[in-house]
N, C-alpha and C positions, 0 to 999 in steps of 0.2 A: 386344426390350423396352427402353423407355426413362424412365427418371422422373429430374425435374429439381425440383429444391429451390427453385425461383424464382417470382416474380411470372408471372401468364400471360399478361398483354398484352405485357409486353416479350419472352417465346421465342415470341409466336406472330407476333410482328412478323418474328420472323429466320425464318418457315417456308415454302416455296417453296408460290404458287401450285398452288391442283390437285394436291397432292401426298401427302395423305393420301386414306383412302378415307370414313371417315365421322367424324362426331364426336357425344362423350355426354357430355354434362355436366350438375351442376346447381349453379347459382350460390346463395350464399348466400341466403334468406330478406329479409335487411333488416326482420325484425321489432322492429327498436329495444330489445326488453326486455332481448336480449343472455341467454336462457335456451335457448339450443340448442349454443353452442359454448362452453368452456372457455377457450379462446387466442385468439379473434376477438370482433373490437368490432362486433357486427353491426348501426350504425346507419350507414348511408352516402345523403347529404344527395344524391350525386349517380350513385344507385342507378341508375335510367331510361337514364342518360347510360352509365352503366359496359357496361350490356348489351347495350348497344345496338355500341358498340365492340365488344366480345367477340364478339358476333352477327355481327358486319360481318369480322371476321377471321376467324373459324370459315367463314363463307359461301365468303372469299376462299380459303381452302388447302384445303377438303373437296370431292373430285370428286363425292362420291353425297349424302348427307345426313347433316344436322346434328338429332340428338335433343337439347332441350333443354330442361330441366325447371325448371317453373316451380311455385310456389304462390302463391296468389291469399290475401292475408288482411288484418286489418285497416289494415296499418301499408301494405304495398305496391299492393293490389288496384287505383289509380289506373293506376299506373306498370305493371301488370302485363298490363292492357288497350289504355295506350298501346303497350306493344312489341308486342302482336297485332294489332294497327292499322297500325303503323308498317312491318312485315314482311308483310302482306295477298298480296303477292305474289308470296313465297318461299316460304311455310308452302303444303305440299303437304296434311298432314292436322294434327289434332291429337286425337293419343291420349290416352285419360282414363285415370288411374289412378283404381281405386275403393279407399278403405280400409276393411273388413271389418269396422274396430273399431277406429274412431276417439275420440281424444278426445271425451266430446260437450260440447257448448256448455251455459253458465250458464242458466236461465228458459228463456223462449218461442225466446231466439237461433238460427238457424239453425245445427245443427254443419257442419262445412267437412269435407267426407270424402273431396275430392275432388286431385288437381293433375294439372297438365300437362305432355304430352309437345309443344313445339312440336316438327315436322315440317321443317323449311326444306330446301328445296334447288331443283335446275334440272330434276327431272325426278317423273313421280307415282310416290307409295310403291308398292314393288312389296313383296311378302314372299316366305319362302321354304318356305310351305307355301299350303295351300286352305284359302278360308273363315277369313282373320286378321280379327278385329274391332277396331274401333279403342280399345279400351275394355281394360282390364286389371284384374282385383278380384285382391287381397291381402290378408291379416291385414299389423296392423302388427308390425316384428320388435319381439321381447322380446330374444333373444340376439344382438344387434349389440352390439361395442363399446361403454363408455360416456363416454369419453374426450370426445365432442359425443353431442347427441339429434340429429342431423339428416345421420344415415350412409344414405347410397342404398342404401335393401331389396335384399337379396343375389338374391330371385326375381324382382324387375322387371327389375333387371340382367341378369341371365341371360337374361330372356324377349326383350329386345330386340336383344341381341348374338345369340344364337340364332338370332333371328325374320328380324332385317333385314340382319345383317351375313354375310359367308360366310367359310370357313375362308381364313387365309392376308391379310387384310385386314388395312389398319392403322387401330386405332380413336383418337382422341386425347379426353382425358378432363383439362380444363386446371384441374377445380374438384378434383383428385383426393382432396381427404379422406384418407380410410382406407383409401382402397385398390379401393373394392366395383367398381370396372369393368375393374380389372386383372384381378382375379380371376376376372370372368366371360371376361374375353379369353385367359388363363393356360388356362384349363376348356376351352375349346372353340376352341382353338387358331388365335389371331387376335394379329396383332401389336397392342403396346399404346405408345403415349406419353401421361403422367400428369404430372401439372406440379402442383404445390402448393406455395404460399407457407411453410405452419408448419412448421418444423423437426422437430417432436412428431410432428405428425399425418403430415408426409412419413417417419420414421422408421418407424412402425407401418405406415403402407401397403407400405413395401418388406420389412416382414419380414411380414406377411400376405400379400402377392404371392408371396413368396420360399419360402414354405412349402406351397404348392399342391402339385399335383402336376400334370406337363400332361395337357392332353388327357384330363380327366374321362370326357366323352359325346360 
């Protein structure tokens, strides 16, 4: 296990070719109101651009596939169609997260219950059970952390590392937050590399990691 207290584009610049096995991440929102993280300025002018890098280097150092989770909302939803556009063919599937009990929207607005797992890689999703759908429903968590609102749900984590990844693999997770894909890699005993820029938020994921125990299930 590895976590690094740095920006991601510059350690994933130093990572060899084809030399991890999969990757999970989910990049920040970009919802400009700046109501999900605590220590992050969540309005980035050149969001689209940023993913698309990230995207491109994940692609370059992951031998099987890159999960990468998106939400679609008012401030990003342009950008968030151009990079499924822009990646058309890379993105082997894209799995829907369902939320059980979501915020709901103002008036007649449609509520947004939904985000995405892009798919990317060179070869089709395989899983490692029968009958996987592409589709995943959830409550949303109450007991995450609150340090940010915007901590990747401990059971979609899990569901994915379980589902698609196998024991002994190595997962890299560059947007690492708080920690929730260590954890799942920790549980079910998969190597991990985590990379997070906030000193705060990298401190709490390595003592949340660090406190597991291995090999859950």
């Amino acid at each position: 296990m590895k976590l690094l207290n740095k920006e991601c584009l510059r350690e994933l610049k130093k990572i060899k070719d084809n030399s991890i096995d999969h990757s999970f991440t989910s990049p920040p929102y970009n919802r400009k109101r700046n109501d999900k993280y605590s220590n992050y300025n969540d309005d980035r002018k050149d969001w689209f651009e940023f993913n698309c890098n990230v995207i491109d280097e994940l692609l370059r150092i992951t031998k099987k596939y890159v999960f990468y989770n998106l939400q679609a909302n008012y401030y990003n939803r342009q950008d968030v169609y151009k990079i499924i556009g822009k990646y058309n063919n890379e993105i082997r599937d894209i799995i829907i997260w369902e939320k059980s009990n979501p915020m709901p929207a103002s008036g007649n607005a449609i509520t947004n219950s939904v985000e995405y797992f892009l798919v990317l890689g060179k070869e089709n999703l395989s899983s490692n059970r029968t009958y996987t759908k592409n589709i995943i429903t959830t409550s949303v968590n109450s007991n995450m952390p609150k340090l940010h609102k915007a901590v990747m749900n401990q059971d979609v984590s899990d569901y994915f590392i379980n589902t698609f990844t196998k024991q002994n693999e190595t997962v890299i997770d560059c947007f690492m937050g708080l920690g929730t894909t260590g954890i799942s890699c920790k549980k079910l005993n998969r190597d991990f590399i985590g990379i997070e820029l906030d000193k705060e938020y990298f401190n709490i994921a390595k003592d949340r990691i660090e406190n597991v125990p291995d090999t859950l299930f």
